[in-house]
C-alpha positions in Angstrom: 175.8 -73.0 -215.2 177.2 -71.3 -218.2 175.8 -74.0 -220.5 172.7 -73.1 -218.6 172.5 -69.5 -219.4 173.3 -69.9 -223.0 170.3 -72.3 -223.4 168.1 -69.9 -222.0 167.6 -68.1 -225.0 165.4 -67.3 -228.6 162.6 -69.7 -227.9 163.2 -71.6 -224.9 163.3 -68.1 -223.5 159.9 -66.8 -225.2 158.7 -70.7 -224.2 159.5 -69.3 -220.5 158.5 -66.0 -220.2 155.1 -66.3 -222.7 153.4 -68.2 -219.7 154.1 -65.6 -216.9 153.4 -62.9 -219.1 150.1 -64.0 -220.1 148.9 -64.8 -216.4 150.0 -61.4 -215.4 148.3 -59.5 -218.3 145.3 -61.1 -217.4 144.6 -60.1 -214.1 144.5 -57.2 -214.5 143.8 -56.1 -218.5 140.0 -57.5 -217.3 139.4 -54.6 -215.3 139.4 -51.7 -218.1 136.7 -54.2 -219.8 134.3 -54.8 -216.7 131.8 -52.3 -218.2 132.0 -53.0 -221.5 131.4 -56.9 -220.7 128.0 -55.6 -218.0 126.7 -53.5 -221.0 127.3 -56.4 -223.5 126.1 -59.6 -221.5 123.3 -57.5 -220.0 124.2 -57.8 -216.4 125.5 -55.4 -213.5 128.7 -54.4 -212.2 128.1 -56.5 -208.9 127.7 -59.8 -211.1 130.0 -58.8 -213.9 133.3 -58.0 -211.1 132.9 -61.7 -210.5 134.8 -62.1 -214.1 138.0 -60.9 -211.9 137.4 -62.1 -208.9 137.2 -65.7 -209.9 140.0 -65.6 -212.3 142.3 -64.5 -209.3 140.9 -67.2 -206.4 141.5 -69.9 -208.9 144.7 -68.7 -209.8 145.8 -68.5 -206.0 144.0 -72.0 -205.1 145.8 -73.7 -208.2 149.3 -72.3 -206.6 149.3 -74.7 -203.8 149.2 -77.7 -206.2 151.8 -76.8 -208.0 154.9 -78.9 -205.9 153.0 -81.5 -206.1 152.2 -81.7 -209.6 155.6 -81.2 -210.7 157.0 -83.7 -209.1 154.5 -86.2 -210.3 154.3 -85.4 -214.1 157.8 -83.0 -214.2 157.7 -78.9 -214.6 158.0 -79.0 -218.3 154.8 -81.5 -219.1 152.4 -79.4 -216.3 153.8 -76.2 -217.9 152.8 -77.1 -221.3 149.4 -78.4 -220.4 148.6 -75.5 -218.2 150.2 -73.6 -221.1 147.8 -74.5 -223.9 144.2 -75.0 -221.9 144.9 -71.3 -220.8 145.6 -70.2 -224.7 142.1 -72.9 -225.0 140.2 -70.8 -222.4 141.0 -67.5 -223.4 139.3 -68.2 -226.7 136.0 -69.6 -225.0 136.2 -66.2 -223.2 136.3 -64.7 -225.6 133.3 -66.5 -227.4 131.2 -66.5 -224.0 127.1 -66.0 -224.7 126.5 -65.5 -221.4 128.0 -64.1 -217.8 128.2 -67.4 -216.1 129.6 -68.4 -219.0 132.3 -66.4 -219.1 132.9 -67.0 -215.1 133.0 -70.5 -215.0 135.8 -70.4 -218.5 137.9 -67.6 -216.2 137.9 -70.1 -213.3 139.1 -72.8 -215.5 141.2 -69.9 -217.1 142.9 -69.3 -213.6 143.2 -72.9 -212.5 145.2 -73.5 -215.8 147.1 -70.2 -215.7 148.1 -70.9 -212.0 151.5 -73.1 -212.2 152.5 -71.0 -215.2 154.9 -68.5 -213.2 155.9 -70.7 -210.3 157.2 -73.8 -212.9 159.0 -71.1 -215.7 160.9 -69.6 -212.7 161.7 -73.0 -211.4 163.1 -73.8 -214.8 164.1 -70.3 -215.8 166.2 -70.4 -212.4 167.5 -74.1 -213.2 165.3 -76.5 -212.7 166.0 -79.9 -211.2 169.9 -80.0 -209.9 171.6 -76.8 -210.3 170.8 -73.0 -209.9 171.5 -70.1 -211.4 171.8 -67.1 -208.9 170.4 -64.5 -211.6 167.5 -63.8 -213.8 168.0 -62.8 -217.2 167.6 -59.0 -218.3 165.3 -60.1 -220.5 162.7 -61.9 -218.4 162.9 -59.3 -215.5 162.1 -56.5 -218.2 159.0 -58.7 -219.7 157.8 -59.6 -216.2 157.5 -56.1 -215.3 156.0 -54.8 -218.8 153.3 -57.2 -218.1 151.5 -55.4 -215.2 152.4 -51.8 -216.5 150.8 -52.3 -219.7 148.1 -54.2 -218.9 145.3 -52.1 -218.3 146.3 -49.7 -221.6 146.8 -52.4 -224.0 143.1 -53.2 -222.3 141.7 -49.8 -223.1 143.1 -50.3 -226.6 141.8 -53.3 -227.7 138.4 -52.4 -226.3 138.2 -48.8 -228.0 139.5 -51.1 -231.6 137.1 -54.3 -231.7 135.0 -54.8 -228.1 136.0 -56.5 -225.0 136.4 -60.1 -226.8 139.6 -58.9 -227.9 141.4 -58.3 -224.6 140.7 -62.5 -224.3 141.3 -63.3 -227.8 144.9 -61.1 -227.3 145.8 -64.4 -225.2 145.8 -67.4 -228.3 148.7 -66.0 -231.1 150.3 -65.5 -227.9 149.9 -69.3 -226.3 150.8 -70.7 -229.9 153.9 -68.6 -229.7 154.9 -70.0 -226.4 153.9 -73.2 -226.9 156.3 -73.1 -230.2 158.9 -71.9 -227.8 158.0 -74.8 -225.2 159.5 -77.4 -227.9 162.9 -75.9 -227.9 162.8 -76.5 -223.8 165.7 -78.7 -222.9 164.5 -81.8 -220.8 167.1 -81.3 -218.1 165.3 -77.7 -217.4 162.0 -79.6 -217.6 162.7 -81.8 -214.9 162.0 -85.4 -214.3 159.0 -86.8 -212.0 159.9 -87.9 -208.9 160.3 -91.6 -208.2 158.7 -91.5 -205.0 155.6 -88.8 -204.5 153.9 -88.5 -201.1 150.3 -88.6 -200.8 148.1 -86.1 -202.3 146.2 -84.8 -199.4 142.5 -84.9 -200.7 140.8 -84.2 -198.2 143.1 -80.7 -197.2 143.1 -79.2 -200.2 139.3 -79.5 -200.9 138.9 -78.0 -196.9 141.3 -75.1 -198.1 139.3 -74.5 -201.4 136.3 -74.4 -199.8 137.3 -72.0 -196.7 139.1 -69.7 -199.6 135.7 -69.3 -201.6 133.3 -69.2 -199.1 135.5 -66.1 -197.4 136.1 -64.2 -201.2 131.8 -64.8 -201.3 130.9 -63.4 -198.2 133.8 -60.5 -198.5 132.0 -59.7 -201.6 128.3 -60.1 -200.5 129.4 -58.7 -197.4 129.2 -54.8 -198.2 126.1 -55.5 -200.8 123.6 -57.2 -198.4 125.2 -56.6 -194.8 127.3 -58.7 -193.0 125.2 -59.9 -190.2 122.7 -61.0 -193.6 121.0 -64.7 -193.4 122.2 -65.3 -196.7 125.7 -64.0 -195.7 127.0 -64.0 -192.7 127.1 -68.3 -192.4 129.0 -68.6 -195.3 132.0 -66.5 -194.3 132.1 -67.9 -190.7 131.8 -71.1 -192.0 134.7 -69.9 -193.9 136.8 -68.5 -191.3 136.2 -72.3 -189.2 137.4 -74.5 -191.8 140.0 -72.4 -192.1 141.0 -73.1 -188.4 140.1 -76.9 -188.9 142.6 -76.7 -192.1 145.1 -75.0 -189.2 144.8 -78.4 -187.1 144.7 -80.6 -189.6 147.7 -79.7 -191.7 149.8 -79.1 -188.1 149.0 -83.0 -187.9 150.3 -84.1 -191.3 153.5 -85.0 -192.8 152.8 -83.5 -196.0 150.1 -80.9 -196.2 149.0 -78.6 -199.0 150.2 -75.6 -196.6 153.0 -75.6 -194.5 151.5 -74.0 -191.7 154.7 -74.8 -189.5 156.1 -71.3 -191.1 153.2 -69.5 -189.1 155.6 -70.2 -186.0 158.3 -67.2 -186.9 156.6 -64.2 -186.2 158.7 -61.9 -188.7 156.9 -64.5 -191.4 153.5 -64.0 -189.9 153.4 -60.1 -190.0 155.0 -60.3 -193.6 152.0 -62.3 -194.7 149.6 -59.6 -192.5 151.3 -56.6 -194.4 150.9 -58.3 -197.6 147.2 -59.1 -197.4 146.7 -55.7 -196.4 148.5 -53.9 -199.5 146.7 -56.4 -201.7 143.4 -55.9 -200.5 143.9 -51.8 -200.9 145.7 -52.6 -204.2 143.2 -54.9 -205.8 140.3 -52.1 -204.6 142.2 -49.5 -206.7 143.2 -51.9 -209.5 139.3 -52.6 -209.9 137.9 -49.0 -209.0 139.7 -46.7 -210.7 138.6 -48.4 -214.4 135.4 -48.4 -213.3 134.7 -45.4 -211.5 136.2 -43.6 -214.7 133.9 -45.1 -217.5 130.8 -45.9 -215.1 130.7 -42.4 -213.2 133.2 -39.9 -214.5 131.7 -41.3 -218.4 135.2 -41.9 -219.7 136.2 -44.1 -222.8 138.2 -47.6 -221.7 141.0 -46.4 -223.5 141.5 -43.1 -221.2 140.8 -45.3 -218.0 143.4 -48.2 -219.6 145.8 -45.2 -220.3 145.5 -43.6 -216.7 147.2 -46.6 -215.0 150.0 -46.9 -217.2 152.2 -44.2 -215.2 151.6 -46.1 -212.1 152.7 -49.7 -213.4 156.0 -47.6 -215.7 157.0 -46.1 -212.2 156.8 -49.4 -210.2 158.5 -51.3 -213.0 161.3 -48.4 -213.2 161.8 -49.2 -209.4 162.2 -52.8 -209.8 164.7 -52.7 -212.6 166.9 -49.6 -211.5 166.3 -48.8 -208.0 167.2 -45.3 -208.6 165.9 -42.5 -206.3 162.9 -40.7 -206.9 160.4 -37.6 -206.0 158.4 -38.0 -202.9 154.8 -37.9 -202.6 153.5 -34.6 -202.1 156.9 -32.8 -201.9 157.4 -34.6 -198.9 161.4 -35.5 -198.3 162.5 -39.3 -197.7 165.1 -40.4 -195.4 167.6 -40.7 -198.3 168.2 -42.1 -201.9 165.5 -45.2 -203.0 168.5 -47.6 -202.9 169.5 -47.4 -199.5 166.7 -45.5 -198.3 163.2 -47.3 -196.5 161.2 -45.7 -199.4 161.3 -46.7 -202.8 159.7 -45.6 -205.9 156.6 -48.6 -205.8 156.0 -47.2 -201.8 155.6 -43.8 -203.1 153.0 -44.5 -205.2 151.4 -46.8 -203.0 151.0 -44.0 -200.4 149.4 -41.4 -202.6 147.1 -44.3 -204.2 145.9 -45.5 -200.1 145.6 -41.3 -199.1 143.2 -41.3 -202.1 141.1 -43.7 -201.7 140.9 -43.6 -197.9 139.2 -40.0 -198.5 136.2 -41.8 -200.9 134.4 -42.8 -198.4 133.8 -45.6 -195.3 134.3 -49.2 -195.2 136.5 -52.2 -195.1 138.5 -51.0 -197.8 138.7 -47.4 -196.8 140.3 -48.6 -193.3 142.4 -50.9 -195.3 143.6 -47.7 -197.0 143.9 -45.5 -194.4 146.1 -47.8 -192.4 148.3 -48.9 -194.9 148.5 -45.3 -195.7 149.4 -44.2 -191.9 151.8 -47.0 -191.3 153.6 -46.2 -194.6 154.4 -42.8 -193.8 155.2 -43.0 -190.2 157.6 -46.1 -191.0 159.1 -44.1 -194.3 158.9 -40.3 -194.1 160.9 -37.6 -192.6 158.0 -34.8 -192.5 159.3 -31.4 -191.9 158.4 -28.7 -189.3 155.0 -28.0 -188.9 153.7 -31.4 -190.3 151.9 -33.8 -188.5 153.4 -37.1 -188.9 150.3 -38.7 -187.9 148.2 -38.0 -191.0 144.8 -36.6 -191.9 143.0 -39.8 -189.8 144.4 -39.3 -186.6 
């Protein structure tokens, strides 16, 4: 372990953390540039948010290839080709004529950049045969930088040379890590597995297809009605093959998704929670930059800059756990260490109470809940407050 810890350092450490890094940049430095890139390529918001949206369902999708992958071909060689056709596709981004253009490279982009986290914290946290209990300062300090200064370094390189640049930003980067990928040792890497069950073909292209007919229709769905011809079969047909996926993987061996974890119920309302925070959190991640530049007329670098706070306070939470000031004056039930409210929460509330009171809709609801359940599960409200919030 020891000889473990001192090999993760200079560039099999920037090798490591490069590839996480740029993934985690990149969803979300897009959204400071959405309408710069509809002004440029001569196409709306509606078609032009597409630039994000497929960047992150291929990023998901690619995720549950990953295992498999790595024990066919070992972590470090699917690293280092996911490595460099992401650094590839971030300069065809950037060099994109056209809006479908530039979706169908940001799909590639995502499928590419998709095993980069999972596989440099499987060899970051030891690979093949041993473990190593603890992340390195370094990486956890990197790995939180990367969503905190996303969206300024966005408005930046926008307001210096145009929205190419927040693509182009990617390559020195990719060269650097693939530089650093060299210096890997092969026992971190991994070996491929002598004996590899069967790829299940016939799952995974199910799966893809229920998870992209359900982002389409979730999409279309507020733009042309949900009950629409053109839009309500899609994401039914969506939700079904996602129940045929249910059966079919509870019959094999070795599926793309376990489903058998959908038995504890603890796991099941994690995964509710989750997908209910991310929906509200991906809604403010994408409307805040736009409202700002499209409505309220402001520059990208003053919409980039406005989310920096947010990401700082969430990353201060992760790395010190300290205690800090409540929303709205409001006191917790004790110190963010021991407490049930931490720093990233806080924020989280005041974000879902702000954009629950913009208007109706999916996302509102999604808002107002989270912001409901949030407070009644983490604030002691004193006399005279309602604990029940402004929606009751």
């Amino acid at each position: 372990m020891h000889a473990q810890q001192r090999s993760l350092r200079g560039w099999v450490l920037v090798g490591l953390l490069a590839g996480p890094f740029l993934t985690m940049v990149d969803s979300s430095i897009v959204n400071v540039g959405l309408p710069a890139i509809a002004t440029s390529l001569h196409s709306s918001l509606r078609d032009v948010q597409w630039v994000a949206t497929a960047y992150l369902l291929s990023l998901g999708l690619t995720l549950a290839l990953v295992a498999d992958g790595a024990k066919r071909w070992g972590s470090l060689r699917l690293y280092t080709v996911s490595l460099f056709g992401f650094t590839l596709l971030s300069g065809l981004s950037a060099l994109a004529p056209s809006l479908p253009w530039l979706i169908a490279a940001r799909v590639a982009q995502g499928l590419f950049g998709g095993p980069l986290v999972p596989l440099a914290m499987n060899m970051m946290f030891g690979g093949d045969g041993q473990t190593q209990k603890q992340m390195p300062a370094m990486a956890g300090m990197v790995l939180f930088l990367a969503p905190a200064i996303a969206p300024a370094l966005g408005g930046v390189l926008i307001h210096w040379g145009g929205w190419p640049l927040i693509f182009l930003i990617n390559v020195p980067v990719g060269i650097l890590a693939l530089v650093g990928v060299r210096h890997i040792p092969p026992e971190l890497g991994g070996l491929p597995h002598a004996i590899v069950p069967r790829f299940d073909s016939a799952g995974f292209l199910g799966l893809a297809v229920a998870l992209t007919a359900v982002t389409y229709g979730a999409v279309k769905g507020p733009q042309r009605g949900w009950w629409a011809v053109s839009v309500w079969p899609i994401w039914v047909g969506g939700l079904l093959l996602f129940i045929i996926y249910g059966w079919w993987a509870r019959h094999r061996r070795h599926s793309i998704v376990d489903v058998s974890l959908m038995a504890n119920g603890q796991a099941v309302l994690a995964l509710i929670l989750s997908a209910l925070v991310s929906v509200v959190t991906f809604g403010v991640i994408f409307l805040v930059p736009v409202f700002m530049q499209a409505i309220q007329g402001r520059t990208p670098l003053v919409a980039g800059l406005t989310l920096l706070p947010q990401g700082l306070v969430t990353g201060c939470r992760r790395c010190d756990r300290e205690s800090i000031a409540p929303p709205m004056g409001y006191p917790l039930h004790g110190s963010t260490r021991h407490g049930p409210l931490n720093g990233e929460h806080a924020c989280s509330l005041c974000r879902y109470r702000d954009i629950a009171r913009m208007g109706h809709g999916p996302v509102h609801y999604w808002a107002r809940f989270c912001h409901r359940l949030g407070h009644s599960a983490a604030v002691k409200w004193p006399d005279g407050i309602s604990s029940r919030g402004p929606y009751s």
